[in-house]
C-alpha positions as CSV (number, residue, x, y, z in Angstrom):
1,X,114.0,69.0,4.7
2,X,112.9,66.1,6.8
3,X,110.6,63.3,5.1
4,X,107.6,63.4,6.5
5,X,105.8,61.3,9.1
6,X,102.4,62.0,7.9
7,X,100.1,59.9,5.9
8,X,98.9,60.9,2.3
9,X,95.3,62.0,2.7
10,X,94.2,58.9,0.7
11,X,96.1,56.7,3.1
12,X,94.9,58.7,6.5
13,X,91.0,58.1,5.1
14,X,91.6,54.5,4.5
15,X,93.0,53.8,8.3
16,X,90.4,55.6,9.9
17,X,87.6,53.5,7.6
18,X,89.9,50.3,8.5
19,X,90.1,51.5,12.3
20,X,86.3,52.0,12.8
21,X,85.6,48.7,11.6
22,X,87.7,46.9,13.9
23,X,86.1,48.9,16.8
24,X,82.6,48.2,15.5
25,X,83.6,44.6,15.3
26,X,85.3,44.1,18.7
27,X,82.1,46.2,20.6
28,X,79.6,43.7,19.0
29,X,78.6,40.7,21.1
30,X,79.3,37.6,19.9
31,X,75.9,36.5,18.7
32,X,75.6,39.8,16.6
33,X,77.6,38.7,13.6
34,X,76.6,34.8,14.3
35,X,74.4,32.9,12.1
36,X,70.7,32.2,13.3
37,X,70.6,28.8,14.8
38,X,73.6,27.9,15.8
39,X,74.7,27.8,19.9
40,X,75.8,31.9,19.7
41,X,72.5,32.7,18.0
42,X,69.9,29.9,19.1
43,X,66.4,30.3,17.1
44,X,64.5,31.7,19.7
45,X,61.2,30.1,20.2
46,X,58.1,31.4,22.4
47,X,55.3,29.1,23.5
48,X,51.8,30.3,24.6
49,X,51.3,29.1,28.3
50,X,48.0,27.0,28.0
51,X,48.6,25.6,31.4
52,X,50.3,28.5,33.0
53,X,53.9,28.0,31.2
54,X,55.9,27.3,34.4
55,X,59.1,25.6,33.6
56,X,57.7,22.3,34.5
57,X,55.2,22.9,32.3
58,X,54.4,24.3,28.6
59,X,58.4,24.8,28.3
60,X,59.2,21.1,29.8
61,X,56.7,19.8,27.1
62,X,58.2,20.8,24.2
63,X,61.9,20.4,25.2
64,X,62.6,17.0,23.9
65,X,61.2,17.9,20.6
66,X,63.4,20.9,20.0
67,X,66.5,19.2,21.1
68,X,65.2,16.4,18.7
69,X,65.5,19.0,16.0
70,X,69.0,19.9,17.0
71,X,69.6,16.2,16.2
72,X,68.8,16.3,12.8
73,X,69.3,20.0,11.6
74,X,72.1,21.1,14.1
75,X,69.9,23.9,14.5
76,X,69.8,25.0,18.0
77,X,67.2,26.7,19.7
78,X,66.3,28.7,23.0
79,X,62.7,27.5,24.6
80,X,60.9,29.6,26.7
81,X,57.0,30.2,27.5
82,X,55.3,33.9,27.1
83,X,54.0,35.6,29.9
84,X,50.5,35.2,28.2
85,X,48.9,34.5,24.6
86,X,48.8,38.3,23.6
87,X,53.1,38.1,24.6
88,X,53.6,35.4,22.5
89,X,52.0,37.3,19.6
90,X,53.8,40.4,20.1
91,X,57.3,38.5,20.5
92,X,56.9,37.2,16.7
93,X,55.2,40.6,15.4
94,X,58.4,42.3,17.2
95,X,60.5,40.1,16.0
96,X,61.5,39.0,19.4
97,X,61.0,35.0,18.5
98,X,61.9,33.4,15.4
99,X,59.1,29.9,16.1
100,X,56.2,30.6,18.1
101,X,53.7,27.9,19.8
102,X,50.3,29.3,19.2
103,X,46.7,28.4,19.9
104,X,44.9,28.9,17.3
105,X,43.1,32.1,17.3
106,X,46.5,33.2,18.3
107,X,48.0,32.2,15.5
108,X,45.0,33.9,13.4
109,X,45.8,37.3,14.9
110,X,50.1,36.8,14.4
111,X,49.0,35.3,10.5
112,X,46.1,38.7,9.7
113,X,49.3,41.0,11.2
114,X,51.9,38.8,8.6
115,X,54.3,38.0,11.5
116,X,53.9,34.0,10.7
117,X,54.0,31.5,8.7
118,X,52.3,27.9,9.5
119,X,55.1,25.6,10.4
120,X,53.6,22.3,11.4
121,X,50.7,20.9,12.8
122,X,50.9,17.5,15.4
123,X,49.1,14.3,14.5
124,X,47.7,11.8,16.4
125,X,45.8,8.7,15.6
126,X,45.6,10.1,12.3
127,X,44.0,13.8,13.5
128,X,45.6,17.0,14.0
129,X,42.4,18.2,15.9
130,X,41.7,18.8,19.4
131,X,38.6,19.5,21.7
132,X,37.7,21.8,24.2
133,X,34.7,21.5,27.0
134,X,32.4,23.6,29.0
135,X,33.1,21.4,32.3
136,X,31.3,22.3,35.5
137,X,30.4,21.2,39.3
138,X,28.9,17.4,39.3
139,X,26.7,18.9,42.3
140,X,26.1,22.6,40.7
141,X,22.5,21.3,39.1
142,X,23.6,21.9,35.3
143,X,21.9,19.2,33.3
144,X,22.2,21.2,29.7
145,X,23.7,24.6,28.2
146,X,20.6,26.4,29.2
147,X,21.0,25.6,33.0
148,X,23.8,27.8,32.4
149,X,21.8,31.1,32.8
150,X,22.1,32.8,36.4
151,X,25.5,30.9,36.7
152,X,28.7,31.9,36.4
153,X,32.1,30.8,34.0
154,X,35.8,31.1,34.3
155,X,37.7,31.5,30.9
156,X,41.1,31.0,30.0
157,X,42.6,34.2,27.6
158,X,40.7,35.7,25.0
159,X,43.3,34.8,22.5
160,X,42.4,31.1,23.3
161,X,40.2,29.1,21.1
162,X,39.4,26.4,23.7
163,X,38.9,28.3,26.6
164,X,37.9,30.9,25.5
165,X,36.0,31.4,22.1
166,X,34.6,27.8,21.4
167,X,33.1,27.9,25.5
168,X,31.5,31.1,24.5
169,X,30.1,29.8,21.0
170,X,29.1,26.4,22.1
171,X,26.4,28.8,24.7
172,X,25.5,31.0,22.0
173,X,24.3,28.3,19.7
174,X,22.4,27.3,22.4
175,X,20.4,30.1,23.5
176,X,22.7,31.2,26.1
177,X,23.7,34.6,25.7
178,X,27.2,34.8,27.8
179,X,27.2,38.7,28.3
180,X,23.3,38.8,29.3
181,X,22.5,35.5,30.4
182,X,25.3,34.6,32.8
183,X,26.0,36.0,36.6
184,X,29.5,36.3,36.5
185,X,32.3,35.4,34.0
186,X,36.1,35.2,35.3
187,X,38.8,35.6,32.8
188,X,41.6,33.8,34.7
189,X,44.4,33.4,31.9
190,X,44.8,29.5,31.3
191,X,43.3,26.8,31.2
192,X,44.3,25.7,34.6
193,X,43.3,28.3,36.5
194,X,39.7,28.1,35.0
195,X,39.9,24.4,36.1
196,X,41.6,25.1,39.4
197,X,38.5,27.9,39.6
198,X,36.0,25.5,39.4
199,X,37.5,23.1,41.8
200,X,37.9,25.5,44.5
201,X,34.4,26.5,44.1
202,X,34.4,30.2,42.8
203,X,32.4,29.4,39.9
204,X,30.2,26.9,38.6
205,X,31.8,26.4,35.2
206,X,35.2,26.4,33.5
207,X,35.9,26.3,29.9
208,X,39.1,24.7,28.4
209,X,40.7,21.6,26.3
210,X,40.3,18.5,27.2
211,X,44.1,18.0,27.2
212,X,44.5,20.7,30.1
213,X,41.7,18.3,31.7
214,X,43.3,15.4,31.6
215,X,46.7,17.0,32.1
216,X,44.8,18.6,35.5
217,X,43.7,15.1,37.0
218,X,46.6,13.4,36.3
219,X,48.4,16.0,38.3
220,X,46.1,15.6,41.6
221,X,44.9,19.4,41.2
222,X,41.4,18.5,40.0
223,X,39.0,15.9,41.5
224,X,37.2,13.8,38.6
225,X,34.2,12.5,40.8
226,X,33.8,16.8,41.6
227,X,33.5,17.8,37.7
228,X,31.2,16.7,34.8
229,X,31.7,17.6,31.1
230,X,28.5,19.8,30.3
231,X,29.3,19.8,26.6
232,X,32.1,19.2,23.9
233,X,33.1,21.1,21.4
234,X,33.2,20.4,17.4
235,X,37.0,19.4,17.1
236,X,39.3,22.4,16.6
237,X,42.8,22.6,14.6
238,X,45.7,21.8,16.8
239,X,47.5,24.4,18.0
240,X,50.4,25.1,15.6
241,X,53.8,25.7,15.6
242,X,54.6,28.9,13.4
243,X,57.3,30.8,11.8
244,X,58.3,34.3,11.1
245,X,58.7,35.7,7.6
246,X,61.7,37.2,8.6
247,X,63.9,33.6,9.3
248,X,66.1,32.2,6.1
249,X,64.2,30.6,3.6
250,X,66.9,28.1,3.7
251,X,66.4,27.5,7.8
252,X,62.7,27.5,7.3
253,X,63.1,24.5,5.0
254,X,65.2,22.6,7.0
255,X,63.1,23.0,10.1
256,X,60.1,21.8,7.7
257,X,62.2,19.0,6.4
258,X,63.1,17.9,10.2
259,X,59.5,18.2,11.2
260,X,57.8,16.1,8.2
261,X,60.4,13.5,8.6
262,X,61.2,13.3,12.4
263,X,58.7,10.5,13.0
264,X,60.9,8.7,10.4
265,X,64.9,8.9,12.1
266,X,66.7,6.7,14.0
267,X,68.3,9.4,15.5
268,X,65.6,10.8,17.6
269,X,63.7,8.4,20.1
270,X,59.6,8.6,19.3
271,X,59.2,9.5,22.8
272,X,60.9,13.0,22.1
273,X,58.2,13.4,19.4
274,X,55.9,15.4,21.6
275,X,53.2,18.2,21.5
276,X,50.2,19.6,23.4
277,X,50.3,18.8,27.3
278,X,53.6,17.1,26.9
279,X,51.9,14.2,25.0
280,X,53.7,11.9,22.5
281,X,52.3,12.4,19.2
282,X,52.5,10.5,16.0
283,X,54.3,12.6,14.3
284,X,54.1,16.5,12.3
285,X,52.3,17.7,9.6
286,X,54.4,20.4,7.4
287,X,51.6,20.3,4.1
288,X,48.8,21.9,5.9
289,X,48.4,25.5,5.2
290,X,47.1,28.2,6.7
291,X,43.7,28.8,4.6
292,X,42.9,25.1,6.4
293,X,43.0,26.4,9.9
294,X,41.2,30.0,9.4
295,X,38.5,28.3,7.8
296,X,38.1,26.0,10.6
297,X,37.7,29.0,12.8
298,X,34.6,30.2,11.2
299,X,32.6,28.3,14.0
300,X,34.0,31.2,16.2
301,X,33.9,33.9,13.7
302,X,31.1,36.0,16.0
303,X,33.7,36.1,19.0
304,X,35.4,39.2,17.7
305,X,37.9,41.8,18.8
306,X,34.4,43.4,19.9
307,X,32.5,40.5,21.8
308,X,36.5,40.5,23.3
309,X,36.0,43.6,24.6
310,X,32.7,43.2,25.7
311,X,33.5,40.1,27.5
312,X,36.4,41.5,29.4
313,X,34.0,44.8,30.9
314,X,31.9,41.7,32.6
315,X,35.3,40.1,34.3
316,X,35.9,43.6,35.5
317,X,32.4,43.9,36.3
318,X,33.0,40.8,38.3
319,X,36.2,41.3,40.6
C-alpha cells in the first residue's frame, strides 16, 4: 500500500489557518498594520476653515507647526482643512481625524459628544484669548448696536464663536433682537465671506475675529477707510487644538510634551511656532483644560442648537 500524500487532519487545519493569514496580510494596505504617526500612517489632522480653508490658507497656516512637531516627536502628520466647521466635527466623532483645529463652540459640540480631548491652546503676549467684532460700512449710518435694527448682517457658520454666536450675543445684550429686529441675516460660512459681504455692499454688517480682519486687509480684499468696528467683543478662548480619545495614550503625551516645550528647542525655528491666521505665536499651552473654555462660553450660552435653527430659517428667509 502506497504511503499517503495526504495531510493528517491536524496538520491540513493548521495550513489552511497559516494560509489565510498570509492572504489577509498580503491584501492589507500598507498603512493597515502600520503604527499611527509614522509616514505609512500619518496622524491625520482636520482644521476648521475660518477663512475659507484654501490651501493657501487655514492649511498653509498651520504647516510649519506640524512639521515642527515631526522635528521633535518623529510623529508625522497629514494636514488638511474641512469642508466646513460641522465636517471638522464629524471627522473626529467618525473617527476620520486623529487632531482637530476647532473654534471654540466647535470644540464644545466634539467635547459634549466625547470625540476630543483639549490638546493645546496658543499664547500670545501672555493671553490665549481672542476677539471677535460686529464691523460694518463707515458710510451705512451705524453709530451704536441699536442702529442695527432695520439693517441687515452676514455671519460666518453657526458652529463659530466669533462670527457667529458672540455677533449675535453682543446685539442681544443690547436690545437688538437678531431674529426680530434685523432686515436680513446672511449666513455665508467664514469669516471672509462675511467680510468680503460687507465690502461688496450686500449687507450692512459682518461679524467675525479680528484676526480674519486683519488677515482680510493685509490681503487687499477689504478696504480699511470702507469699514468701521461697531463693537468688540469680551475676549474669547483661542481656538484649540484637540484630540481624539481614541489616539495612544503614549502618542497623546508626546504630542503634549512637543507642544508645551516647542517654544523651548533649538531644533524648530520660532517662526514655525504658529497659530490662528498664520500668526507667530509665543508659544502653546498644554495645562488648560477643558472646564476653562466651556465656562468661558457661558457669555453665549442663549445661542443654542434652537436660536441655531431659528437663525438659519431667516438666511433662508433671506436668499
Amino acid at each position: 500500500m502506497s504511503a499517503s500524500t495526504h495531510l493528517p487532519a491536524t496538520g491540513f487545519a493548521m495550513f489552511r489557518v497559516i494560509l489565510f493569514s498570509i492572504l489577509v496580510a498580503l491584501s492589507l494596505p500598507p498603512s493597515a498594520s502600520a503604527q499611527l504617526g509614522t509616514k505609512e500612517k500619518p496622524l491625520r489632522v482636520l482644521l476648521i476653515p475660518a477663512d475659507g480653508g484654501t490651501s493657501d490658507g487655514t492649511r498653509a497656516d498651520f504647516r510649519p507647526l506640524f512639521d515642527g512637531l515631526t522635528r521633535m516627536t518623529g510623529l508625522y502628520f497629514d494636514v488638511k482643512a474641512g469642508q466646513s466647521y460641522a465636517a471638522v466635527v464629524e471627522g473626529m466623532c467618525s473617527g476620520v481625524a486623529d487632531i482637530a483645529w476647532f473654534g471654540p463652540v466647535a470644540f464644545k459640540e466634539a467635547y459634549d459628544r466625547e470625540c476630543a480631548d483639549l490638546l493645546a491652546v496658543e499664547v500670545t503676549d501672555g493671553s490665549a484669548t481672542y476677539y471677535s467684532a460686529i464691523f460694518t460700512n463707515a458710510d451705512a449710518g451705524i453709530d451704536s448696536l441699536t442702529d442695527m435694527k432695520g439693517r441687515s448682517l452676514a455671519l460666518g457658520s453657526v458652529h463659530s464663536a466669533s462670527s457667529f454666536a458672540y455677533p449675535l450675543a453682543l446685539l442681544n445684550e443690547n436690545g437688538v433682537d437678531p431674529l426680530e429686529d434685523l432686515s436680513d441675516i446672511l449666513i455665508t460660512g467664514s469669516h471672509s465671506n462675511s467680510l468680503m459681504a460687507l465690502e461688496t455692499g450686500l449687507v450692512d454688517s459682518a461679524g467675525a475675529s479680528f484676526i480674519s480682519f486683519e488677515r482680510a486687509v493685509n490681503a487687499g480684499s477689504i478696504t480699511p477707510s470702507r469699514v468701521r468696528i461697531l463693537e468688540k467683543s469680551r475676549p474669547i478662548p483661542n481656538p484649540p487644538l484637540a484630540i481624539s480619545p481614541r489616539v495612544d495614550a503614549a502618542v497623546r503625551a508626546r504630542l503634549s510634551t512637543a507642544l508645551a516645550t516647542i517654544h523651548e528647542t533649538d531644533a524648530v525655528d520660532p517662526k514655525m511656532i504658529r497659530g490662528y491666521g498664520g500668526k507667530i505665536v509665543d508659544r502653546y499651552e498644554t495645562d488648560l483644560t477643558a472646564g476653562a473654555i466651556l465656562e468661558a462660553l457661558s457669555d453665549i450660552s442663549a445661542i443654542d442648537s434652537d436660536y441655531k435653527s431659528a437663525v438659519l430659517s431667516r438666511d433662508q428667509q433671506t436668499r
